[in-house]
PATORZA-354501 format. One record per residue (C-alpha): residue in three letters; residue number from 1; x, y, z. Coordinates in pm, 1 decimal, decimal comma. Layout:
residues N
(atom 'ALA' NUM (X Y Z))
...
end
This chain:
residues 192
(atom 'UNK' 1 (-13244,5 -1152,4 2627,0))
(atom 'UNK' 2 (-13247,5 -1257,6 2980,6))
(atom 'UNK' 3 (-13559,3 -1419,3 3118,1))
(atom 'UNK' 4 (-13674,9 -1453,1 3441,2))
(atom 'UNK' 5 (-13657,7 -1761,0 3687,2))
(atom 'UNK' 6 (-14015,5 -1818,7 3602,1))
(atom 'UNK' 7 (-13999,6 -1866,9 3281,9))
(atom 'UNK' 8 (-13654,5 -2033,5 3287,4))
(atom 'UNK' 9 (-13872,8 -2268,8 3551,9))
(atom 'UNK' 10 (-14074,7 -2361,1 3301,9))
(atom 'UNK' 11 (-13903,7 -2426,9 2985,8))
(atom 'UNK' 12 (-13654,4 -2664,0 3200,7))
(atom 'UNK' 13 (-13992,4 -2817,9 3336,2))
(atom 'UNK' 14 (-14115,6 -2862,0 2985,1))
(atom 'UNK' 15 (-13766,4 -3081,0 2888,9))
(atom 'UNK' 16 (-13837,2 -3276,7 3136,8))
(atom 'UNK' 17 (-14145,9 -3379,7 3111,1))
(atom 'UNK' 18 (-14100,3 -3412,3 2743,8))
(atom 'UNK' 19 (-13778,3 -3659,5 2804,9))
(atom 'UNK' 20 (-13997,5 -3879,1 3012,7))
(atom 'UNK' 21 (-14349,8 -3859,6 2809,4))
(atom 'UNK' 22 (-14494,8 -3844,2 2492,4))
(atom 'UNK' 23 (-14591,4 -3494,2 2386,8))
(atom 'UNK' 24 (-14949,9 -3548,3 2332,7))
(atom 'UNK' 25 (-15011,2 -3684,9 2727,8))
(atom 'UNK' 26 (-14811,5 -3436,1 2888,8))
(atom 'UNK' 27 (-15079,7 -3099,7 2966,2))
(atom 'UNK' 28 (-14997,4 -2764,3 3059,4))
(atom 'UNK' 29 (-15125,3 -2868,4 3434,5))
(atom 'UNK' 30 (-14831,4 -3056,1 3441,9))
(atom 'UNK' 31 (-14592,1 -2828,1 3307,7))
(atom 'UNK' 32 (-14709,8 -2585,7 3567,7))
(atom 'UNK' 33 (-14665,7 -2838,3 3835,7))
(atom 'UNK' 34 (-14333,3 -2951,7 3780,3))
(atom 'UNK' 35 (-14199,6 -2588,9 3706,4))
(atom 'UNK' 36 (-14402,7 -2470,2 4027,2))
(atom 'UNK' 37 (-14631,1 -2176,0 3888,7))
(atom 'UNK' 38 (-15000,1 -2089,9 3830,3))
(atom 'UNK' 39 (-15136,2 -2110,4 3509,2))
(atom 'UNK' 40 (-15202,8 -1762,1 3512,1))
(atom 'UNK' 41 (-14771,6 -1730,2 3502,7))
(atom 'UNK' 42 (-14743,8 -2031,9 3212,1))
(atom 'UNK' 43 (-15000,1 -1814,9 3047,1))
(atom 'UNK' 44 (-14789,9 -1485,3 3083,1))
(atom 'UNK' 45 (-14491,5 -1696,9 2905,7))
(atom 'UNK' 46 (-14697,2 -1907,1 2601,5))
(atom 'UNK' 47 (-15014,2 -1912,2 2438,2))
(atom 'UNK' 48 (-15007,8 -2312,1 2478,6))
(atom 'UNK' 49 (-14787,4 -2608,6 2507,6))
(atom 'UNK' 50 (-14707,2 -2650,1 2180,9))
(atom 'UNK' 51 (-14545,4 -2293,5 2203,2))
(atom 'UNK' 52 (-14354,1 -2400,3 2515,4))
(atom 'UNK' 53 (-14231,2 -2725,3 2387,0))
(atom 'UNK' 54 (-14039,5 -2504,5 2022,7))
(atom 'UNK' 55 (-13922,3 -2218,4 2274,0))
(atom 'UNK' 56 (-13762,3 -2533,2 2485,1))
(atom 'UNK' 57 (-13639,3 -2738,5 2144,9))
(atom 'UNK' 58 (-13489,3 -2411,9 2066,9))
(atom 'UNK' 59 (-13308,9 -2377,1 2360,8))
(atom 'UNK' 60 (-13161,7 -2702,8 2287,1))
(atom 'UNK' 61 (-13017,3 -2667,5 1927,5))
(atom 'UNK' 62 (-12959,7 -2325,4 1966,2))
(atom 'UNK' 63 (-12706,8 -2412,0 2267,6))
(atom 'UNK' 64 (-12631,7 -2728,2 2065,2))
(atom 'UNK' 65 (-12512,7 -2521,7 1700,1))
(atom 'UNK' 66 (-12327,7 -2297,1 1892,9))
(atom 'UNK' 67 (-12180,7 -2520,3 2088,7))
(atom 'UNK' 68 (-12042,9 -2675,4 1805,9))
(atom 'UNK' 69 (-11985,2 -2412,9 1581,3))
(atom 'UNK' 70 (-11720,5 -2256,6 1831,5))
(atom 'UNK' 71 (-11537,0 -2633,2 1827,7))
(atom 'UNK' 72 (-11526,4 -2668,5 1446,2))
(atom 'UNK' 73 (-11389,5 -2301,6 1447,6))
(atom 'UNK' 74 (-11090,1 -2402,4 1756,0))
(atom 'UNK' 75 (-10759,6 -2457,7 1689,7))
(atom 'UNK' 76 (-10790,5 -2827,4 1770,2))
(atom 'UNK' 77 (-10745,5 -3095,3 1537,7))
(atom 'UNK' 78 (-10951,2 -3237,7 1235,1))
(atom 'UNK' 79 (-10921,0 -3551,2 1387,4))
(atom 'UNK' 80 (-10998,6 -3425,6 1757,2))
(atom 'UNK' 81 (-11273,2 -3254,4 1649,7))
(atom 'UNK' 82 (-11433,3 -3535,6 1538,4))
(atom 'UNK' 83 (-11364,3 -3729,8 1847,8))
(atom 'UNK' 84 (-11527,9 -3406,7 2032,7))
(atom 'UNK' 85 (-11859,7 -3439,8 1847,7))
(atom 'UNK' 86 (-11926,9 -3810,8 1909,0))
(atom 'UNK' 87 (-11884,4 -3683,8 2281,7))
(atom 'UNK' 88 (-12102,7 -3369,8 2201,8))
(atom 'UNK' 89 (-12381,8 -3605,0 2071,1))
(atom 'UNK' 90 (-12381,7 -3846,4 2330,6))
(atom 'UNK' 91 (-12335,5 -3566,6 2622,2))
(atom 'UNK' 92 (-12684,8 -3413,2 2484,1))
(atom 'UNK' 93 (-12810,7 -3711,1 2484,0))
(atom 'UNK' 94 (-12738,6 -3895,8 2832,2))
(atom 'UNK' 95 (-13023,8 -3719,5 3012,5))
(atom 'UNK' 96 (-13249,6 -3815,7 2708,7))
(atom 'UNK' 97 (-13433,4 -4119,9 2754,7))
(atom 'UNK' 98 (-13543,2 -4314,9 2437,1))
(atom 'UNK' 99 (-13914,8 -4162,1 2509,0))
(atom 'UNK' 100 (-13735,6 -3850,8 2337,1))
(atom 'UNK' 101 (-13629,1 -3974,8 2059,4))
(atom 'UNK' 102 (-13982,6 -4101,5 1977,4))
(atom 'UNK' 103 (-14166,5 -3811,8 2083,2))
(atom 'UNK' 104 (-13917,2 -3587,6 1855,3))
(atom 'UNK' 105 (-13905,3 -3818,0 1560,6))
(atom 'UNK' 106 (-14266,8 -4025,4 1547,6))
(atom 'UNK' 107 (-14518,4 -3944,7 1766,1))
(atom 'UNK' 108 (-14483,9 -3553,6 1790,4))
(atom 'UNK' 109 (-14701,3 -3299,7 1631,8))
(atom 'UNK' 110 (-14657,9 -3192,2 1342,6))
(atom 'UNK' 111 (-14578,8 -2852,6 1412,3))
(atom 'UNK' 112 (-14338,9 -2990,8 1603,0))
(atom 'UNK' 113 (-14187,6 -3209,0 1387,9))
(atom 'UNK' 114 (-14141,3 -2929,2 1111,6))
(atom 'UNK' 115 (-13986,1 -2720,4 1423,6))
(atom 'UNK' 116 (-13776,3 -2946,4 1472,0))
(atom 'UNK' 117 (-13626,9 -3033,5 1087,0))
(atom 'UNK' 118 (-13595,6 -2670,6 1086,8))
(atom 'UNK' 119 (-13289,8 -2709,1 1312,7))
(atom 'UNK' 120 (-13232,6 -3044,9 1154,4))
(atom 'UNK' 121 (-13170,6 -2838,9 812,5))
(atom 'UNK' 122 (-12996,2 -2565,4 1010,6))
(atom 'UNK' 123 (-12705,4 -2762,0 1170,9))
(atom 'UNK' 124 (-12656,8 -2985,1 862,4))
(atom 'UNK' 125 (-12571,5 -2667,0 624,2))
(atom 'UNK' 126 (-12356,2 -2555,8 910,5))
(atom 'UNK' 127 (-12173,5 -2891,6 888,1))
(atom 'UNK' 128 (-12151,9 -2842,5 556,5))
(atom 'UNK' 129 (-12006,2 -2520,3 566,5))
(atom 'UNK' 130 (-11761,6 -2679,5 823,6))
(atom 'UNK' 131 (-11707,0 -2991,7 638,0))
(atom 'UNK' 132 (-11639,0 -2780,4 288,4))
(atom 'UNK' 133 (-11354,1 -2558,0 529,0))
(atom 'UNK' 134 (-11188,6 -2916,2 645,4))
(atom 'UNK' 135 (-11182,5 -3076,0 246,6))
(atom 'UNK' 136 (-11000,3 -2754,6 134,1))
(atom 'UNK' 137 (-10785,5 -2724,5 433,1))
(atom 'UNK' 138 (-10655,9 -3106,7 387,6))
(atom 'UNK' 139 (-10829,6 -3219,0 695,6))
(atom 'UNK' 140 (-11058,9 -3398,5 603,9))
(atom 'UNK' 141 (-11147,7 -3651,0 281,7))
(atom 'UNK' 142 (-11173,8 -3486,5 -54,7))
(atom 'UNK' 143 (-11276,5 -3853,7 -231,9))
(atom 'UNK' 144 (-11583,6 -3859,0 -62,8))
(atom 'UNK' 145 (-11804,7 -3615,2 -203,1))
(atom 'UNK' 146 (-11961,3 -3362,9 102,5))
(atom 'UNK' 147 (-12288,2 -3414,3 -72,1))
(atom 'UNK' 148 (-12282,4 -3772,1 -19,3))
(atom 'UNK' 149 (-12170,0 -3689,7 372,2))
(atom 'UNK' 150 (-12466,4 -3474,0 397,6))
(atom 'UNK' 151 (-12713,2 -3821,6 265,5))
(atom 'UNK' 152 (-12506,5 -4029,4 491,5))
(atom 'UNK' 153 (-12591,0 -3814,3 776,5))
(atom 'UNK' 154 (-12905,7 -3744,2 679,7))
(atom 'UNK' 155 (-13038,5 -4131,5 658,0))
(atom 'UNK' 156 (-12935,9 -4134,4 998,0))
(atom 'UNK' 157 (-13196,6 -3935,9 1126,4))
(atom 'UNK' 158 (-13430,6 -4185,0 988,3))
(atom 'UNK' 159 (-13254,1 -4449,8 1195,7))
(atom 'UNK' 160 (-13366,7 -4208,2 1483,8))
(atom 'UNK' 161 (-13686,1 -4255,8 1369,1))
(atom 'UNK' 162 (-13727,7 -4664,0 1370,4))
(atom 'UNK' 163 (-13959,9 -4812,3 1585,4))
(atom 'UNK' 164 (-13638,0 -5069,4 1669,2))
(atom 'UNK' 165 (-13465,7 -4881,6 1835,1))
(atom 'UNK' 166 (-13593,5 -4872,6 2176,8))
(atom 'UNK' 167 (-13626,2 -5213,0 2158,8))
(atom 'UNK' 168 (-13251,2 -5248,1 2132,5))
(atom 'UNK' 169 (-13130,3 -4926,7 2353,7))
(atom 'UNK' 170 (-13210,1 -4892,1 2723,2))
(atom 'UNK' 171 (-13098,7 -4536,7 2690,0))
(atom 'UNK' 172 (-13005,5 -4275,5 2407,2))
(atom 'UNK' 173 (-12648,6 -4265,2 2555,5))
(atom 'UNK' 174 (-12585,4 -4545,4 2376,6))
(atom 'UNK' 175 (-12744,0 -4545,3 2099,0))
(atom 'UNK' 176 (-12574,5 -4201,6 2020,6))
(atom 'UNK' 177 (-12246,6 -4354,9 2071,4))
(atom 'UNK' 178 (-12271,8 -4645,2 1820,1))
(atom 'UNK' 179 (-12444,9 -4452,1 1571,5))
(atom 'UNK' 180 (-12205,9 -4179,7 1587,0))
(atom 'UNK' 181 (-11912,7 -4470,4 1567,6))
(atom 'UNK' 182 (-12078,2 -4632,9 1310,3))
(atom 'UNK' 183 (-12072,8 -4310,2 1061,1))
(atom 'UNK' 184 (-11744,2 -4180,1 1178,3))
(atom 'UNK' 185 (-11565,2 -4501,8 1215,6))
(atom 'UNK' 186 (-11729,2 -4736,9 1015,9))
(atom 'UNK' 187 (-11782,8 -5156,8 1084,5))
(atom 'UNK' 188 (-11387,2 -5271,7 1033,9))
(atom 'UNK' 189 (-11119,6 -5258,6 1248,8))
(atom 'UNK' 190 (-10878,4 -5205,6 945,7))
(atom 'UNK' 191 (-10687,2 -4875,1 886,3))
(atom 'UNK' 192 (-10579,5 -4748,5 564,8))
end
């Protein structure tokens, strides 16, 4: 369905605001400011903020599952396709200050948060899915159980979620990029 520049205006004006602050100080004044329309227009679009703020986390993983849905179905390699989501992960995330990653994993509402591990539940079972299709084609490890995968890659949302981290990342660029080398790649420089 194709929405008007409006209400385009002010879901990209709700990401913003939402990368810089915390959920809770951010008002629908300001969303209506940044995105440059009345409240009567904001009003048109959502009941509230909170209705905004799933509509633009939405937008988000939607464009995010399909995105990478379409690469694990390519014709490029296992190996290349792995490569591509560490890029995927940190693309999505350059623009993303650490703020995010606080206001999506700790300090959001709770509405929010269960919004959120919706799509959280909804791309792992796709990686599953894609994971499963990679063991049987050869591609990928059969000795390591998918269900353990799916923990691994689960406790890493939790790292998400530490208080730490913004005290060691200046940016969620690279704290993507070491977590994602971390699980992928592991901490030796040995090869089998």
């Amino acid at each position: 369905m194709v929405q008007s520049k409006k209400y385009n205006d002010i879901i990209a004006a709700t990401q913003k605001l939402f990368y810089k602050y915390e959920f809770r100080k951010v008002t629908v004044e300001d969303i209506c400011k940044e995105a440059n329309v009345s409240k009567m227009t904001f009003y048109k679009f959502f009941p509230n903020k909170l209705e905004a703020a799933k509509t633009m986390i939405d937008k988000i993983f939607g464009k995010a599952m399909d995105d990478f849905d379409a690469m694990m179905e390519s014709d490029i390699s296992f190996a290349e396709k792995m490569r591509q989501i560490v890029i995927m992960k940190v693309e999505r995330s350059k623009d993303a200050g650490m703020v995010i990653f606080q206001n999506l994993y700790t300090n959001a509402e709770p509405e929010i948060e269960n919004h959120i591990q919706y799509w959280v539940d909804f791309g792992l079972d796709l990686t599953k899915k894609h994971f499963a299709k990679a063991q049987q084609n050869g591609d990928m490890r059969s000795d390591i159980s998918i269900d353990m995968i799916m923990i691994a890659m689960d406790k890493m949302q939790n790292i998400a979620k530490d208080e730490r981290i913004p005290e060691i990342y200046d940016n969620a660029f690279d704290f993507a990029m070491e977590l994602s080398k971390l699980f992928l790649y592991g901490i030796t420089n040995e090869e089998e």
